[in-house]
C-alpha positions as CSV (number, residue, x, y, z in Angstrom):
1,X,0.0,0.0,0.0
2,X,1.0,2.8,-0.8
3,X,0.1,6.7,-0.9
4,X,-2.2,9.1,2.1
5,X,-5.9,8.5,2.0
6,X,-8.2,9.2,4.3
7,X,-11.4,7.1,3.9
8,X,-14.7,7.7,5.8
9,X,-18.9,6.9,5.8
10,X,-19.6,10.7,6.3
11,X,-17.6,13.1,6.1
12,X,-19.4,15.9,7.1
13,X,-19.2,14.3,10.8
14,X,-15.7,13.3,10.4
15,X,-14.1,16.9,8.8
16,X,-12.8,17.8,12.2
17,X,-10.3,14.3,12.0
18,X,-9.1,15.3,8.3
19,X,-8.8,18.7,9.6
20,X,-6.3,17.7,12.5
21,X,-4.5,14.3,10.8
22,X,-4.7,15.1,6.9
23,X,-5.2,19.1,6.2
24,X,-1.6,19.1,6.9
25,X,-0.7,16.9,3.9
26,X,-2.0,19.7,1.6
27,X,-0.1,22.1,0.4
28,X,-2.2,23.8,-2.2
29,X,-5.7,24.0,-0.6
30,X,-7.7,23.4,-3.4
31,X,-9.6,20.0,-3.7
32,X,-11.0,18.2,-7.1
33,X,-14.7,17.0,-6.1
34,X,-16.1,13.7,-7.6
35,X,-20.0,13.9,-6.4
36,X,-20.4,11.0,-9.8
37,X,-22.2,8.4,-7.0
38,X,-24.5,10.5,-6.1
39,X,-26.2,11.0,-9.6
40,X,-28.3,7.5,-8.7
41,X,-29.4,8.6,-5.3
42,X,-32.6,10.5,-4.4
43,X,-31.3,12.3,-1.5
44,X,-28.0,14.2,-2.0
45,X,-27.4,16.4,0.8
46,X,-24.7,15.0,1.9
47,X,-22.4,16.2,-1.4
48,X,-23.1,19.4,-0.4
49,X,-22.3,19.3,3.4
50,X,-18.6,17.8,2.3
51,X,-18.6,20.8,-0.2
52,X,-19.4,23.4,2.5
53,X,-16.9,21.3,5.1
54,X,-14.3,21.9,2.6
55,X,-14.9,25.8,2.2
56,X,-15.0,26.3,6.1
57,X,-11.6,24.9,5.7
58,X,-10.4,27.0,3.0
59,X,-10.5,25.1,0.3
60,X,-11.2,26.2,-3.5
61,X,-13.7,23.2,-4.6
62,X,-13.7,22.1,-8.2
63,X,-16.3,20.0,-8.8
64,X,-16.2,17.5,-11.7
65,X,-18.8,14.8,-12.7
66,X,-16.7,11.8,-14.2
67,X,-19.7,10.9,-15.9
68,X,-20.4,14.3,-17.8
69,X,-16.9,14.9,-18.1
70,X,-14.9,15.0,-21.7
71,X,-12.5,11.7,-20.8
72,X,-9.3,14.0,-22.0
73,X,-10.5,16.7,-19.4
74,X,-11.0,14.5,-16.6
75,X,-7.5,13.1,-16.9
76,X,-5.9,16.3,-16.9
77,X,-7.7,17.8,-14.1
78,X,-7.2,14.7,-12.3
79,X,-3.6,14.4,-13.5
80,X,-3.0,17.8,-12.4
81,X,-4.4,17.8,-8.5
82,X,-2.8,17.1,-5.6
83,X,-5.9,16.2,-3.3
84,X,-8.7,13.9,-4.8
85,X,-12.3,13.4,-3.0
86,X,-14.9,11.0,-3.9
87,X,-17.7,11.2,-2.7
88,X,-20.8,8.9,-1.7
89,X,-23.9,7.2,-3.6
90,X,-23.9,4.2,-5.9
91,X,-20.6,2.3,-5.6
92,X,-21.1,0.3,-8.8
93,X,-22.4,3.0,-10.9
94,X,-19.2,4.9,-8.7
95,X,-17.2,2.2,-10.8
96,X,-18.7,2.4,-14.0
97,X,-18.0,5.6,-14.7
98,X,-14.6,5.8,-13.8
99,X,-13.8,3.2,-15.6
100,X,-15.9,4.1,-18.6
101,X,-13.3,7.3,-18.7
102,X,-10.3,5.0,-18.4
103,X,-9.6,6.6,-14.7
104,X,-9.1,3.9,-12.4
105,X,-5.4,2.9,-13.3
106,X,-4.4,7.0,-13.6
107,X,-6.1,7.5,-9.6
108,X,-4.3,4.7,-8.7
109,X,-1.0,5.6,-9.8
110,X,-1.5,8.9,-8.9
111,X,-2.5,8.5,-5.4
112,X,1.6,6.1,-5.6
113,X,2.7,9.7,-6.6
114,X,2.0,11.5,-3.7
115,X,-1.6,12.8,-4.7
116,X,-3.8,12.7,-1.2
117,X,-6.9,10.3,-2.1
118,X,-10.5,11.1,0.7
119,X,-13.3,8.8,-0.2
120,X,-16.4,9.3,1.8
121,X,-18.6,6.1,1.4
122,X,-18.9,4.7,-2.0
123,X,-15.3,6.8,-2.3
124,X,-13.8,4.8,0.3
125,X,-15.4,1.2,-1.0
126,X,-13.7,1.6,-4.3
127,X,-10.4,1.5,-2.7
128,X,-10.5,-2.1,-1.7
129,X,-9.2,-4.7,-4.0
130,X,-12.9,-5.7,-4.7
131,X,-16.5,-3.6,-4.6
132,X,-18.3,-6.9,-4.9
133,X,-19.1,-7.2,-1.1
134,X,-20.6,-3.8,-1.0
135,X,-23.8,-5.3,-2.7
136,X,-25.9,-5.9,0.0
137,X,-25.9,-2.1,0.9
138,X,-26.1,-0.7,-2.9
139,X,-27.5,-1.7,-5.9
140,X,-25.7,-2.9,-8.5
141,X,-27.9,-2.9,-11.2
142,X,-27.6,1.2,-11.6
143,X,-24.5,-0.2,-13.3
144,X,-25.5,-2.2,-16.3
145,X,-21.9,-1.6,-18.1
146,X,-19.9,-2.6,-15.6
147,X,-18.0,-5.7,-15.9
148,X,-15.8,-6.3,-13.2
149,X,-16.1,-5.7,-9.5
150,X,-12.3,-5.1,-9.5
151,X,-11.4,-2.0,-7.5
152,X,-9.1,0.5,-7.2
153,X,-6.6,-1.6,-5.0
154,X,-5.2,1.4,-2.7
155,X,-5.9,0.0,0.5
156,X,-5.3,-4.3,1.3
157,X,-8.6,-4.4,3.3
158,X,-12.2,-3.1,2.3
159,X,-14.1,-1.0,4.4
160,X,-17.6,-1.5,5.3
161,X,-19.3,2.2,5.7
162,X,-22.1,3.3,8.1
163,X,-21.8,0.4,10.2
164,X,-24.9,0.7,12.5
165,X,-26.1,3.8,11.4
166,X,-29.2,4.6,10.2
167,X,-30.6,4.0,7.6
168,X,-27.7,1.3,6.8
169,X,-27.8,0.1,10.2
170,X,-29.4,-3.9,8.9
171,X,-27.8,-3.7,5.4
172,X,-24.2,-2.8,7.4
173,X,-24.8,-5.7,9.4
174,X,-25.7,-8.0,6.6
175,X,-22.5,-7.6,5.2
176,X,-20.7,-8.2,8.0
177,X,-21.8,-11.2,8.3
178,X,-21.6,-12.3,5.2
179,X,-18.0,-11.3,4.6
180,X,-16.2,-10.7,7.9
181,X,-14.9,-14.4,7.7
182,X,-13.7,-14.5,4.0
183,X,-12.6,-10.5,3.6
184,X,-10.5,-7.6,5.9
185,X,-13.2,-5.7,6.5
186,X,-13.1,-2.6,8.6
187,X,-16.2,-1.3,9.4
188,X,-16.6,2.7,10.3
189,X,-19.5,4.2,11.9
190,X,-20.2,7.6,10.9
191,X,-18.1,9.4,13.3
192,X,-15.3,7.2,12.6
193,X,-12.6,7.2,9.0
194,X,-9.2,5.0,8.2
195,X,-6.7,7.9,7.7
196,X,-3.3,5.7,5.8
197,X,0.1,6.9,5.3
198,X,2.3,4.7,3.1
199,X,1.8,1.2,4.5
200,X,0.9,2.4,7.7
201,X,-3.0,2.7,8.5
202,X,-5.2,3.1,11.4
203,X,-8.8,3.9,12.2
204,X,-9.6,7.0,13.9
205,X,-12.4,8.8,15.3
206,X,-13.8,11.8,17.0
207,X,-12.2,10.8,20.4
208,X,-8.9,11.3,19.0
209,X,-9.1,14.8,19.1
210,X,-8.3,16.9,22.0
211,X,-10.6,19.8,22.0
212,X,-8.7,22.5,23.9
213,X,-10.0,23.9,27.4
214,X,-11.3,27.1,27.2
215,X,-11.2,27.8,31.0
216,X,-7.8,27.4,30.5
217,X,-7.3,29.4,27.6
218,X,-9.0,32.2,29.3
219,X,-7.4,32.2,32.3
């Protein structure tokens, strides 16, 4: 494994964890935005809450739809960032459409690069080895074209988003026990994210931050 990625269910719960274990990674704060699994789903709120999370941050957002994006533009853009986030929705139809625009290989070797990969949800599933577990939780016939469950192969395990969170909370399950024998499946609630450095990963979440006292502060 190689590469920094920080990998989540949600992220506008988990910002303050990039904030304090990835923001420093960035140099340039601008951030290429992926919302393409989202184009399935009914509700889509949560696209713009990352969006806003990245603004409070100061982040310039550029958002680009793999699937309405010219394939030439969406490798240059992509070819051309240094911080990459996908975000949630369908992970198949995720899938399709990055591979439909010949991305897959180019994230992957751009994330060996140095290029900070965040996922939130379907974003994080695609990094696994394999997508195929995650069909219990989302429907994988929004993807008609797509072939092969392969996936982006940046992390050695798979993670399982929302894991006993609502609405996901019986689907999260269901694929635990299907899989937790037979994959290395990390599950992440929604306050939780997998924050990797090189070959070096762990899972984090809000308690990991020490929130200043402001007693102190004051005094």
């Amino acid at each position: 494994m190689k590469g920094r990625l920080f990998l989540t269910s949600y992220f506008a719960e988990t910002a303050p964890l990039f904030e304090k274990f990835v923001n420093p990674w960035i140099r340039d704060r601008k951030v290429l935005f992926i919302p393409t699994a989202g184009n399935t789903e009914e509700y889509r709120g949560y696209i713009e809450e990352g969006m806003q999370c990245f603004r409070a941050m100061g982040y310039e957002v550029h958002v680009m739809d793999a699937a309405e994006t010219d394939e030439a533009e969406a490798v240059r853009r992509i070819s051309g960032t240094g911080f990459l986030y996908v975000s949630g929705g369908n992970t198949f139809y995720l899938m399709q459409e990055l591979r439909r625009k010949h991305l897959t290989e180019l994230i992957r070797s751009r994330t060996e690069e140095g290029m900070v990969y965040a996922g939130e949800s379907a974003g994080a599933v695609i990094a696994a080895p394999d997508i195929g577990y995650n069909q219990i939780m989302d429907d994988s016939r929004a993807a008609p074209e797509l072939m092969s469950y392969r996936g982006l192969g940046l992390v050695p395990f798979s993670v399982l988003p929302h894991y006993g969170e609502f609405p996901f909370a019986e689907t999260s399950a269901q694929t635990f026990e299907k899989y937790h024998s037979v994959l290395n499946l990390v599950p992440l609630t929604n306050a939780e994210s997998v924050i990797a450095d090189g070959p070096a990963w762990c899972v984090r979440g809000l308690g990991d931050i020490v929130i200043p006292d402001k007693k102190k502060e004051e005094s």
